[in-house]
C-alpha positions as CSV (number, residue, x, y, z in Angstrom):
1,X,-1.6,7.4,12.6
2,X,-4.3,4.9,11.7
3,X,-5.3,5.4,7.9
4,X,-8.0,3.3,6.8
5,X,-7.1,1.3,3.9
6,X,-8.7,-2.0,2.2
7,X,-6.4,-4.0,0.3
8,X,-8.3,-7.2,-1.7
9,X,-6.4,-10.1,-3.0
10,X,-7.8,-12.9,-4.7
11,X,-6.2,-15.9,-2.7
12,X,-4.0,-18.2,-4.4
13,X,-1.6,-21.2,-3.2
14,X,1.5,-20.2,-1.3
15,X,4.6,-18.5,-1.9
16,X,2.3,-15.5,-3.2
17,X,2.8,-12.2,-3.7
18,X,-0.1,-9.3,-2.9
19,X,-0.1,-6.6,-5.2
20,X,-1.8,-3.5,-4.4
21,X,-1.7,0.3,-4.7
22,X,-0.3,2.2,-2.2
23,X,0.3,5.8,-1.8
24,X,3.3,6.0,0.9
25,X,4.6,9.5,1.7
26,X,7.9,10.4,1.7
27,X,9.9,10.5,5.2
28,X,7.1,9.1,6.9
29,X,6.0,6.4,10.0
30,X,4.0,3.6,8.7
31,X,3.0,0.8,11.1
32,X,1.0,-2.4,8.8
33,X,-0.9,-5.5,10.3
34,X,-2.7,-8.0,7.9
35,X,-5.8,-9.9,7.9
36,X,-6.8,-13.0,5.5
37,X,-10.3,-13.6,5.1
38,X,-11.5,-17.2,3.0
39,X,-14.9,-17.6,1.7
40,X,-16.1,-20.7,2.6
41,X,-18.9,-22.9,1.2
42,X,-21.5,-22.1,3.2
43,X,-20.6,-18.3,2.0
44,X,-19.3,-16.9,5.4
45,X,-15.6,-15.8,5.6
46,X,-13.3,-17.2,7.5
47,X,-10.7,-14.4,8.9
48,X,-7.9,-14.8,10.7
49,X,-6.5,-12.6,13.4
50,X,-3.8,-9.7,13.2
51,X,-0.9,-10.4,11.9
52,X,2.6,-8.9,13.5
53,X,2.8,-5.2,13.2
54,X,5.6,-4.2,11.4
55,X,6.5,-0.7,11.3
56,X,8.6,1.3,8.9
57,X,10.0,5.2,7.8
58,X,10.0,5.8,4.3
59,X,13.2,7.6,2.6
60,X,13.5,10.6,0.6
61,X,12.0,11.0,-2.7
62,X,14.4,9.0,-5.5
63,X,16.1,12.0,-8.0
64,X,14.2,10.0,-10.7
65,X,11.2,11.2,-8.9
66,X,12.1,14.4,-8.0
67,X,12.6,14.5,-11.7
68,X,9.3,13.7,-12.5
69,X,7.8,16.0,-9.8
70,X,9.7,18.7,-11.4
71,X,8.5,17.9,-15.5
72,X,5.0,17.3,-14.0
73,X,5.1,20.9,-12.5
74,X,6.8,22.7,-15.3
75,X,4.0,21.8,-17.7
76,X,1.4,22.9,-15.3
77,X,3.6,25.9,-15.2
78,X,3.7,26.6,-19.0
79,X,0.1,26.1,-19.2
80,X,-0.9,28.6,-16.9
């Protein structure tokens, strides 16, 4: 499923790594492409085409986080 999702990196000389937030469900299909888009001088962005799709499944939660999930839900819990 397409989600729409913006991910902005500041660009910086290569090897780099882009950080960014995201919020991957459990056993799951993702498929990602990229785009680069460079500001040029004349103010108009340069972007590139599509990169290679990749595509991936997540795993299971981690027992850390079922863990958490669990604390997280047992204070919600106690306060109620």
């Amino acid at each position: 499923q397409d989600v729409p999702t913006k991910l902005v990196a500041k660009a910086v000389p290569l090897p780099m790594t882009v950080r960014g937030h995201w919020f991957l469900s459990p056993r799951t299909e993702y498929s990602v492409a990229v785009q680069t888009a460079v500001k040029q001088s004349d103010g108009e962005y340069l972007v590139s085409g599509w990169s290679e799709t990749v595509e991936f499944c997540t795993g299971d939660y981690a027992k850390e986080h079922l863990a958490q999930l669990q604390e997280k839900a047992e204070l919600i819990a106690g306060r109620m």
